[in-house]
N, C-alpha and C positions, 0 to 999 in steps of 0.2 A: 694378597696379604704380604707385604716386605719383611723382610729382615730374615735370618737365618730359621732355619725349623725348629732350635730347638725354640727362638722367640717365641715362633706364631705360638707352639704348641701349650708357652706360656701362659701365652697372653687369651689362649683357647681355654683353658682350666680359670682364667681369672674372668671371664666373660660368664662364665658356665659353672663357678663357685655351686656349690648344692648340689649341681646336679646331676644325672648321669651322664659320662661321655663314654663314646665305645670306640673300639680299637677302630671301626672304620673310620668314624670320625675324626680319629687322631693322623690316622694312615692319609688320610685326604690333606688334614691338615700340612702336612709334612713333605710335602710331592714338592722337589719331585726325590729329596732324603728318601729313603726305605727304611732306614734305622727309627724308625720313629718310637716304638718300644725300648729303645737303650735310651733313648733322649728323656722318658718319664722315669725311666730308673736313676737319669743323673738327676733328675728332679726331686725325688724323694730320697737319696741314700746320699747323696754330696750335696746339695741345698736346703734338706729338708722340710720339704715340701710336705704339708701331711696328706695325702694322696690315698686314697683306699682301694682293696683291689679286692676280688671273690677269695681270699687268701685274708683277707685282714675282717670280714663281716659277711654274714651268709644273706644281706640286703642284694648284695652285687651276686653276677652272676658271670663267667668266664670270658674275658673280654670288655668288661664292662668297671669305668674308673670312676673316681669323685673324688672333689676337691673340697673336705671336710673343714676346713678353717683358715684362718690368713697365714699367709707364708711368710717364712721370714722377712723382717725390712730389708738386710743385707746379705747376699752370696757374694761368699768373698773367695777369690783361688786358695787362702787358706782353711777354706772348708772342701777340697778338692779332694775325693779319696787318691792315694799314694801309696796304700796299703797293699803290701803284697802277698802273693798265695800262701808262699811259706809261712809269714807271719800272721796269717788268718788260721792256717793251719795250725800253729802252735798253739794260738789260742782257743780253740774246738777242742784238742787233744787236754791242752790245761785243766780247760773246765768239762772234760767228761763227755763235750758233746750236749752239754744241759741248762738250760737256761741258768742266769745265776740270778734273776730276779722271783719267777715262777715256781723253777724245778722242771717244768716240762723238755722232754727230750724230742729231737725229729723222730717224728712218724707217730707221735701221740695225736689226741683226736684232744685238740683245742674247747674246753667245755663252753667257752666266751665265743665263739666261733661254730663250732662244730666241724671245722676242718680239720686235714692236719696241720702241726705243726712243722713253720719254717723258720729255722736258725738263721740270725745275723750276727755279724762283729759289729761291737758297742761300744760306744768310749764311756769311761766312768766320768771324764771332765771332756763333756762334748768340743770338739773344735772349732767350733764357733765363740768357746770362750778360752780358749787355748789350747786346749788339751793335743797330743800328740802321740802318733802313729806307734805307740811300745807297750810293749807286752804289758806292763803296768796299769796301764793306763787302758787298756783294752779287756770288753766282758763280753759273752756269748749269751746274746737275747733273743727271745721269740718272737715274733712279725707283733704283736699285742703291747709287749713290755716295752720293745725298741723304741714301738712311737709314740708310747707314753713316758719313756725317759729322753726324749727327743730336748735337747739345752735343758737338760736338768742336771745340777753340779750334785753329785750323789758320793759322801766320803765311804769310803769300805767297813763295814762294822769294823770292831777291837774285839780281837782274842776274850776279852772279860765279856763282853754284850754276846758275843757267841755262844761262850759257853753257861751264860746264864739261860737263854733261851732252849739251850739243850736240856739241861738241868730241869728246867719247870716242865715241858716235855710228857707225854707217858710215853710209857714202857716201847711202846709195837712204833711209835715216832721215832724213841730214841736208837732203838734197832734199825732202825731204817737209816737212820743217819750213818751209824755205826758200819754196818751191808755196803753204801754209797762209800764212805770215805776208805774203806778196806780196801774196794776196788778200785779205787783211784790209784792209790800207792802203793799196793802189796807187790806191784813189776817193778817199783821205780828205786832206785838207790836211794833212799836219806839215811841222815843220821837220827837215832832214835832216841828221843826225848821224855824226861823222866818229867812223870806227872808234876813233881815238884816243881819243876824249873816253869809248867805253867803260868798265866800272870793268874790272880784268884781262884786256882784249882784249890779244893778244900777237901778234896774225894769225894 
């Protein structure tokens, strides 16, 4: 089979759409590369590829992939991740370490799954339709959420739809939210804002 490994490996997953492929299969594929597992990770996290692993569905089993739907028409170098540690870092640390679609935290037991949970950096305006590499513009998703907001343009709620949704809430909900955001900021410097200055606070 011609062309570079990560082609064949491409063109391996579009031959074999549905089905199961296993690491050996891929590893054969890829010969005489050795990276052949970094080359599916450029697959699904810079082309995204929607690509399943024993980590995304408890169907599969350790080693063992699938090519669950059509890939995108275009991978373009500006879907190329660019992203750096640091700036992956900040954004883990931002959000708590916790999904901000879900809630689920690493090391929780995935109930959609039954595995644990694995953190990713998320674009809130995917790069495929612009969006770029800044803190803004970046959210911390769990392997479920990621690749269900895979090119989906998703604006950030508004301070009013927030705290209406806190509000409707019961009590042991809104405690919980209360416990969460204490611990996020109670280390951090800000300046402290009077319930007034809220946009629709009403007490």
């Amino acid at each position: 089979m011609a062309g570079s490994a990560k082609s064949r490996i491409r063109q391996y997953f579009r031959d074999h759409a549905g089905e199961v492929v296993t690491a050996a299969q891929l590893q054969a594929v890829a010969q005489p590369v050795s990276e052949w597992a970094r080359r599916v990770r450029e697959l699904r996290d810079e082309e995204g590829w929607p690509i399943r692993t024993n980590h995304d569905t408890q169907d599969l089993k350790p080693g063992e992939y699938m090519l669950v739907g059509e890939p995108p028409a275009q991978s373009t170098k500006a879907m190329v991740r660019t992203m750096s540690q640091r700036l992956r870092a900040q954004v883990l640390d931002r959000d708590g370490s916790t999904c901000q679609m879900c809630g689920k935290t690493a090391g929780d037991i995935d109930p959609d799954t039954g595995r644990l949970v694995r953190l990713h950096i998320g674009h809130i305006v995917d790069k495929s339709f612009g969006g770029e590499d800044k803190l803004a513009n970046l959210r911390t998703l769990c392997s479920t959420c990621n690749q269900g907001a895979k090119n989906i343009t998703t604006e950030k709620p508004s301070t009013i739809w927030l705290l209406s949704q806190v509000r409707r809430a019961g009590n042991g909900e809104q405690l919980a939210v209360y416990n969460w955001l204490k611990s996020k900021y109670e280390s951090q410097p800000t300046s402290p804002v009077a319930s007034s200055e809220l946009p629709g606070f009403d007490g």
